[in-house]
KEDO-902226 format. One record per residue (C-alpha): x, y, z; residue in three letters. Coordinates in steps of 0.5 Angstrom, whole numbers, padded with zeros to 4 digits, always signed. Example, Ala and Ser with C-alpha at 12.3 -4.5 7.8 and 13.67 -1.06 7.14 Angstrom:
2
+0025-0009+0016ALA+0027-0002+0014SER
//
This chain:
505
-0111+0085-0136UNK-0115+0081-0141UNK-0113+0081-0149UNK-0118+0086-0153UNK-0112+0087-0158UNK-0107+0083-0162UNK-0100+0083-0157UNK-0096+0081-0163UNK-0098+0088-0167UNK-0099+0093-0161UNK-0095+0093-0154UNK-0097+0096-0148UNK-0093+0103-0150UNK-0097+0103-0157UNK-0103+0100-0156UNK-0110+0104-0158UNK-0112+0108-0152UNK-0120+0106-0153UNK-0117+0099-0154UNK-0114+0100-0148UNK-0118+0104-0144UNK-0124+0099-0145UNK-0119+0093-0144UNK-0117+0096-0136UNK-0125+0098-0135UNK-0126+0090-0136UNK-0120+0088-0132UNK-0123+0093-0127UNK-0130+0090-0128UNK-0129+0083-0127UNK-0123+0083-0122UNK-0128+0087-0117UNK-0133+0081-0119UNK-0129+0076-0117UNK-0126+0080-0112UNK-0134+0080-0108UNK-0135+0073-0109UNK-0128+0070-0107UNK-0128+0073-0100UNK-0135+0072-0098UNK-0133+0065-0100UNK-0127+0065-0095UNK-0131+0069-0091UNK-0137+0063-0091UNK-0131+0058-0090UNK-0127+0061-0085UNK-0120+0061-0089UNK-0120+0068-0090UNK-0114+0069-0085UNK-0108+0070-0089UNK-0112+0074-0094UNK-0115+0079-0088UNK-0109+0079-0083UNK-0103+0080-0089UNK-0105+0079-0096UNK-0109+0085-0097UNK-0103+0089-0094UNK-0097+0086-0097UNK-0099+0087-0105UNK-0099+0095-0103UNK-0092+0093-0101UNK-0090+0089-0106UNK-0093+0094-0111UNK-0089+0100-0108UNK-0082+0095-0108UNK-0083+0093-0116UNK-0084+0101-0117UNK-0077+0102-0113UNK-0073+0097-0118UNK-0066+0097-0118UNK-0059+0101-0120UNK-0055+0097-0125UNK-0047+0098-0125UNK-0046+0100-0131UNK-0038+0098-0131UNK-0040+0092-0127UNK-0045+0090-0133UNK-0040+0092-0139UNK-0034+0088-0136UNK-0038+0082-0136UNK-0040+0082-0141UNK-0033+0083-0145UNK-0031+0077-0139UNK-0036+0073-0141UNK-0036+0072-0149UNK-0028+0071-0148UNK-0029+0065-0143UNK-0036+0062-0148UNK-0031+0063-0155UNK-0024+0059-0151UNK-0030+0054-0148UNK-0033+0053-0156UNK-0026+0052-0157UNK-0024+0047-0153UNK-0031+0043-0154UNK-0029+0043-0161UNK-0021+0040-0160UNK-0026+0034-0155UNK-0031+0033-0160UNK-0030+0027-0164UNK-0036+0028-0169UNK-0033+0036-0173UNK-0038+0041-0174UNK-0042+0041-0167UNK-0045+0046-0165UNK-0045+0046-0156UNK-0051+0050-0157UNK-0056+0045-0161UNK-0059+0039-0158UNK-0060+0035-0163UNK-0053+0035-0164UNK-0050+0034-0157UNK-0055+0028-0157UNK-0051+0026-0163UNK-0045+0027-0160UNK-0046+0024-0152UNK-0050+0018-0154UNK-0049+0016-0161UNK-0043+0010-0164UNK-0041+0015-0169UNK-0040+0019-0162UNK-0038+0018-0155UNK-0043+0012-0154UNK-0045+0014-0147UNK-0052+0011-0145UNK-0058+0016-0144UNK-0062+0016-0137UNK-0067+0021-0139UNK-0071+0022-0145UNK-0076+0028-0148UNK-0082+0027-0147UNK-0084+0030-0153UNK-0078+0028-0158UNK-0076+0022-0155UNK-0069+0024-0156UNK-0064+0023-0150UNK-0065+0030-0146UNK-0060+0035-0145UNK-0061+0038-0139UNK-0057+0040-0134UNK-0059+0035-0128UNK-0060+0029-0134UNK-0051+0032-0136UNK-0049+0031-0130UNK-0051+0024-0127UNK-0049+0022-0134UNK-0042+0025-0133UNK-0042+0022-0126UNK-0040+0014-0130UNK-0037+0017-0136UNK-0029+0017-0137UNK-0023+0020-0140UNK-0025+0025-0146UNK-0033+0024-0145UNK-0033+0025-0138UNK-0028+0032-0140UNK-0033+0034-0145UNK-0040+0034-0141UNK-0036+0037-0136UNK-0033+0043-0141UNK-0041+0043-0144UNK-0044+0044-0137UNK-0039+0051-0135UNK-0040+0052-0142UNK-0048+0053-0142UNK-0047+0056-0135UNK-0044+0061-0138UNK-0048+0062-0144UNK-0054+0063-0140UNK-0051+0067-0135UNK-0048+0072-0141UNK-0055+0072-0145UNK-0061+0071-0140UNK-0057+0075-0134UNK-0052+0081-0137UNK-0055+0081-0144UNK-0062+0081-0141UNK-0060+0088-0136UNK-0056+0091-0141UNK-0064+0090-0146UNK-0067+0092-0140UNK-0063+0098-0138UNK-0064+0100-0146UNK-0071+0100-0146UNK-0073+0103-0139UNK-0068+0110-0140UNK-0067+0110-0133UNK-0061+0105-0131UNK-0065+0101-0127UNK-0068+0094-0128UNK-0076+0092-0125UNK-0078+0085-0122UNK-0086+0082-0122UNK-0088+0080-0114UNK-0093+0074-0116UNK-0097+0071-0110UNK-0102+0065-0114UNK-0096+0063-0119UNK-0093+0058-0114UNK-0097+0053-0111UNK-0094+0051-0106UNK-0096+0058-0103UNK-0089+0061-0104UNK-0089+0068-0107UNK-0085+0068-0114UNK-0081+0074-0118UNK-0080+0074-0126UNK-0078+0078-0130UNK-0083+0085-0131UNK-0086+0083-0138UNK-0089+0090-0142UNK-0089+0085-0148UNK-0087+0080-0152UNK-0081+0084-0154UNK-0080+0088-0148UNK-0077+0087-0141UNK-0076+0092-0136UNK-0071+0087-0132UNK-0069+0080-0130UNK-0072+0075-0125UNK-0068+0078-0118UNK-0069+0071-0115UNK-0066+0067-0120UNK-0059+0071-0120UNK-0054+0065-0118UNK-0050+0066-0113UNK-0042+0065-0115UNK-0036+0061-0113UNK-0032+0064-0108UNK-0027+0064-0114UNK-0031+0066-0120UNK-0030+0073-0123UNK-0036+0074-0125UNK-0041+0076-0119UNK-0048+0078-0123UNK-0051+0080-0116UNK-0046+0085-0117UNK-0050+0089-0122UNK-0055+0090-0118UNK-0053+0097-0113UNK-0055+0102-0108UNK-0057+0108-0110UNK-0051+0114-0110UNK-0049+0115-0102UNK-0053+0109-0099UNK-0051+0102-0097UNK-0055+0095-0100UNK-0056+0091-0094UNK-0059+0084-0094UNK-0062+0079-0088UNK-0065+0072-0089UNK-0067+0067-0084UNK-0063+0061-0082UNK-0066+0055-0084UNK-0073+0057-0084UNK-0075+0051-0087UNK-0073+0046-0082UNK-0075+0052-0076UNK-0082+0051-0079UNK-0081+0043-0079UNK-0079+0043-0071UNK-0085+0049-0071UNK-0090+0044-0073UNK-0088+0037-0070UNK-0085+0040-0063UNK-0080+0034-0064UNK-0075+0036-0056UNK-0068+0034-0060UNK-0071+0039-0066UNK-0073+0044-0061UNK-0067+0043-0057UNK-0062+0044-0063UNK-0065+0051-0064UNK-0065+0052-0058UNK-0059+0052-0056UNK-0055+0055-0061UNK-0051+0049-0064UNK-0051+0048-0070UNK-0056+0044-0073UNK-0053+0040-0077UNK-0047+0037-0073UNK-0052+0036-0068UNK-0056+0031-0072UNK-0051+0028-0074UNK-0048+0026-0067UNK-0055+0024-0066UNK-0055+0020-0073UNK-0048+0017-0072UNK-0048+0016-0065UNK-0042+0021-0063UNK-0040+0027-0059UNK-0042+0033-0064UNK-0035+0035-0064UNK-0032+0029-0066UNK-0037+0029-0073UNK-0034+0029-0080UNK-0036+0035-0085UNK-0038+0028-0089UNK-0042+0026-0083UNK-0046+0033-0082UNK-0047+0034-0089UNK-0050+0026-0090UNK-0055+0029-0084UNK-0056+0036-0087UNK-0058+0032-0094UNK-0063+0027-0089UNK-0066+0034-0086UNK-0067+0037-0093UNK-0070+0031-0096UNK-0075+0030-0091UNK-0078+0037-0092UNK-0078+0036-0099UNK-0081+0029-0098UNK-0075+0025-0101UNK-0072+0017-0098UNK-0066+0013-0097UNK-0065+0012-0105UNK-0065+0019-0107UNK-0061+0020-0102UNK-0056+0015-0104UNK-0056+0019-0111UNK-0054+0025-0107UNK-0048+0022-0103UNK-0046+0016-0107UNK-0048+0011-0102UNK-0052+0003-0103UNK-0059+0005-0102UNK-0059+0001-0095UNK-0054+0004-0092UNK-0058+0010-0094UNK-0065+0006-0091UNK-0060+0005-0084UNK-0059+0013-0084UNK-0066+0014-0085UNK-0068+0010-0079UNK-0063+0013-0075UNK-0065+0020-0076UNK-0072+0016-0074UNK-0070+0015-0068UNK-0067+0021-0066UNK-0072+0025-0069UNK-0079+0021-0068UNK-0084+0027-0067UNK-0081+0029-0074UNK-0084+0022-0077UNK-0091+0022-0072UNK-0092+0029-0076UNK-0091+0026-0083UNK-0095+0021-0082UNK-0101+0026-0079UNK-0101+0030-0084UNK-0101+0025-0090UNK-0107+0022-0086UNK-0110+0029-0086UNK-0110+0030-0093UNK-0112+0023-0095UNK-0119+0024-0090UNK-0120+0032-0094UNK-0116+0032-0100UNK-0112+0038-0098UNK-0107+0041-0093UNK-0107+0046-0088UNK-0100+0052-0088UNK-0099+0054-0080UNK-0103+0060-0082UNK-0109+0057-0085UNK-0107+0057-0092UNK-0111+0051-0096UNK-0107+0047-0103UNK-0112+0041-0104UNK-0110+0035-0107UNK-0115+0031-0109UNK-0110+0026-0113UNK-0109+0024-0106UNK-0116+0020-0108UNK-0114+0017-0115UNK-0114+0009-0116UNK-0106+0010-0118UNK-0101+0009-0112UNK-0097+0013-0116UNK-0100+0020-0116UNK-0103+0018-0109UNK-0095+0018-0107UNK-0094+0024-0110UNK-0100+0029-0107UNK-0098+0026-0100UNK-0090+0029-0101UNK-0094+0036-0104UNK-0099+0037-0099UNK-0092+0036-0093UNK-0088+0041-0098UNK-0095+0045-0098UNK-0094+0045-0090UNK-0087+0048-0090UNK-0085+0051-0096UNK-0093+0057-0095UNK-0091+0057-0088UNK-0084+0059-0088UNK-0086+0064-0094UNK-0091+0067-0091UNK-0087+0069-0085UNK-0083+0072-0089UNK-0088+0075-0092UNK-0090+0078-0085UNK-0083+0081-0084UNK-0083+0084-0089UNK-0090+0087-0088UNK-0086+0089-0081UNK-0081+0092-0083UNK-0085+0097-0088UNK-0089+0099-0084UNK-0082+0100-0078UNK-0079+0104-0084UNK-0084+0109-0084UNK-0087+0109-0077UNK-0079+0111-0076UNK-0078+0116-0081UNK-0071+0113-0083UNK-0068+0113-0091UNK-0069+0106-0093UNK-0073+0103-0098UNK-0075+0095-0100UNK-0071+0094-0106UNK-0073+0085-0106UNK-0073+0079-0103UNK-0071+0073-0105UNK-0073+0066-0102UNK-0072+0066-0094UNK-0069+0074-0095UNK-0070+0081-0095UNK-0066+0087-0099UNK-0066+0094-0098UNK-0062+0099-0098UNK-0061+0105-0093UNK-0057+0111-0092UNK-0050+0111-0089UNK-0053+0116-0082UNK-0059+0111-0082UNK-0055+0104-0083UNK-0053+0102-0076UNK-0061+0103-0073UNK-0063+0100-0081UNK-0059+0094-0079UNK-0061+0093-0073UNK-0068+0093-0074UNK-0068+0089-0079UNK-0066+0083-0075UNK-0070+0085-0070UNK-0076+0085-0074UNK-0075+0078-0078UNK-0073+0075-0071UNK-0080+0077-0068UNK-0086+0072-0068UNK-0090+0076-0062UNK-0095+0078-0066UNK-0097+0071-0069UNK-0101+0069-0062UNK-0105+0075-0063UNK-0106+0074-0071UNK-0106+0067-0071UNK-0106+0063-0064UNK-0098+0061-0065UNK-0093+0061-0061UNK-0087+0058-0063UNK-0083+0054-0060UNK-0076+0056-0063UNK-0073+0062-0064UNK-0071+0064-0072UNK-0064+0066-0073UNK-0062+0071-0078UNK-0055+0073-0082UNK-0055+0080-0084UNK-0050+0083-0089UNK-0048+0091-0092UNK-0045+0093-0097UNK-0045+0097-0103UNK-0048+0092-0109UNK-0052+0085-0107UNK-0046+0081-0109UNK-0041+0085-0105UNK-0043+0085-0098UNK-0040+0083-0091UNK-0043+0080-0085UNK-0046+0084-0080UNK-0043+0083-0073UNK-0048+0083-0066UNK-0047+0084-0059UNK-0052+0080-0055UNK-0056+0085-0053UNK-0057+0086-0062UNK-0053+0092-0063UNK-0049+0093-0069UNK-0041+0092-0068UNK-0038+0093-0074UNK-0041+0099-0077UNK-0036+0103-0079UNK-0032+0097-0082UNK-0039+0097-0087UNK-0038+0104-0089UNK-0031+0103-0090UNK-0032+0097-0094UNK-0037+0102-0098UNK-0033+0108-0098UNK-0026+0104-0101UNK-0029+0099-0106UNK
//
């Protein structure tokens, strides 16, 4: 809405209804002006596809799912809450007993600077710097190369201050953030934003659902971290069905590299979706020269780095950062995964070849991110839209399938009458929650749904060429679930496993 007041002496819930009231017939106003323009525009242009076939259907959606929101645990939230500070008060504690400069804070950069990268402290040489202060940067990524040639006490240090701000952030952005969400709402559930212009690679994005500068009414669901198998503190555990029904999550596998063999037809690509192995131990039996069988977990993870890299436009030398290898042994690996996979390379090449002739790139479903510094005279930013406009390719595509399903899945839920509702989705999944009589025909029509791309040659002329897996998970929160068995026919196997898991944790 556009600003008609100042934020920082009214929010939303005190605001003067004749400012506000002005302020929403403006937004109203030039929202629809801009609305006539835009789809003539696209109508003209014949890029009017995405908006006609899924955009216009899929924001009703997305409103209904924000609106839904999300049960919190109490209990869960409180303990921890209680685990977290105790952890965050022994971390401080043991930092203190490391520091070789008394008085630090953990929490201030200019003193961890002082401390890291100073001769009065540790002495440790800065990668990375501020592009503001100048000063050596603090941020996890820049803590962790650092740490990677540091030794003896630095090296516990930076390790300790990396859990430490972890945990910091986990305490005040996640539980404290839901327990001042919670508060403010009066209803003990939290409430997510569904952003489909934020991100330009075309991915739909989930922030925080902003009233004012003062008040949340959630936390970015997205953005919950997935724990360790042996941590304690689960924060996807806040988040829980409603009384009597069951949390259930399904998300594609390796939808990203499903669309990559989508877009190059490459045969070995194709052939190890296809055939249902799995596909990083099939690239690198292909990459190493060995029966799959015989592949290292190090070998298949070396080739599962290649395979994401190479959709996120990365080489050899970030991949000898990744795996701690000479960049030519990386380069030797790049080529052998060229040679196995040489459509993938072909494909790479035209589509930077189409973005240098008309400044943008095109998604599977005629999506459009243009790129005009791919015509600038500094090689540097050429380089740089070129691995935009491939990661453009993939990354809108792979969102707008699940963008697709979700659509799918709405319009099944209600067709069939079953007591289930979108609660979320994150990335490449989709989460809701369902009634315990209603789980067996939810589940299996979850899968069912994300798994189809028929209707895809009608609405757009696509027909693909591998299949896309899905993993479904149960259970009675998002952070406590058990997989979903299939028989091959696609029925639900362990249903009474579920409810059981359900009923007893």
């Amino acid at each position: 809405m556009l600003t008609v007041t100042n934020g920082g002496t009214h929010d939303w819930e005190n605001m003067p209804l004749d400012e506000m009231a002005l302020g929403n017939a403006m937004d109203a106003d030039f929202t629809l002006r801009a609305h006539t323009n835009m789809v003539g525009e696209m109508k003209r242009k014949g890029v009017n596809h995405v908006y006609e076939k899924l955009l216009k259907e899929i924001l009703v959606v997305a409103s209904e799912v924000e609106h839904q929101g999300i049960l919190v645990d109490n209990d869960c939230v409180s303990r921890f809450d209680e685990l977290l500070e105790k952890e965050i008060g022994e971390l401080e504690t043991k930092l203190s007993e490391l520091s070789v400069i008394d008085g630090v804070n953990p929490r201030s950069n200019a003193d961890m600077g002082l401390l890291l990268f100073t001769k009065e402290g540790f002495g440790l040489r800065a990668l990375e710097f501020s592009k503001k202060t100048k000063a050596p940067s603090i941020t996890e990524a820049h803590l962790q190369k650092v740490a990677a040639t540091a030794t003896g006490d630095a090296k516990e240090y930076i390790d300790l201050l990396l859990k430490y701000k972890g945990r910091v952030k986990q305490h005040k952005t996640y539980v404290k953030g839901v327990e001042k969400a919670i508060e403010y709402n009066e209803d003990n559930r939290v409430y997510s934003s569904y952003n489909f212009g934020n991100v330009v690679t075309g991915r739909l994005s989930c922030s925080t659902y902003q009233v004012s500068p003062k008040h949340k009414k959630g936390i970015s669901f997205h953005t919950l971290p997935r724990p360790d198998e042996d941590d304690p503190i689960n924060l996807r555990s806040m988040m829980t069905a409603d009384d009597g029904k069951v949390f259930v999550a399904a998300d594609f596998s390796q939808a990203e590299l499903r669309v990559l063999a989508q877009c190059c037809k490459d045969k070995n690509l194709i052939e190890a979706f296809n055939s249902g192995q799995d596909l990083h131990s099939f690239t690198a039996s292909l990459v190493f020269g060995k029966d799959a069988k015989d592949v290292t977990k190090q070998e298949r993870q070396i080739a599962k780095s290649v395979s994401f890299l190479i959709v996120y436009g990365g080489g050899p030398h970030k991949l000898a950062e990744q795996i701690g290898k000479s960049v030519g042994y990386c380069k030797n690996i790049f080529k052998a995964y060229q040679d196995s996979f040489p459509k993938v390379f072909n494909w790479i090449n035209f589509v930077h070849k189409f973005v240098r002739e008309n400044g943008y790139a095109v998604s599977l479903f005629g999506r459009r991110r243009h790129l005009p510094n791919v015509k600038s005279p500094n090689k540097k930013y050429q380089y740089r839209a070129l691995r935009q406009g491939m990661n453009f390719v993939i990354q809108s595509s792979a969102s707008d399938l699940m963008l697709h399903s979700i659509l799918r899945l709405q319009k099944y839920l209600k067709a069939t009458g079953l007591d289930a509702q979108i609660l979320a989705t994150v990335h490449d999944s989709v989460e809701v929650q369902c009634s315990r009589k209603d789980l067996k025909k939810v589940i299996e029509l979850m899968r069912y749904v994300l798994e189809s791309t028929e209707d895809f040659k009608e609405l757009y002329g696509l027909d693909f060429v591998v299949p896309f897996a899905v993993d479904v998970e149960a259970g009675y929160s998002f952070g406590d679930m058990i997989d979903a068995e299939f028989s091959s026919e696609g029925h639900l196997l362990n249903e009474a496993e579920i409810i059981d898991y359900v009923e007893t944790s």
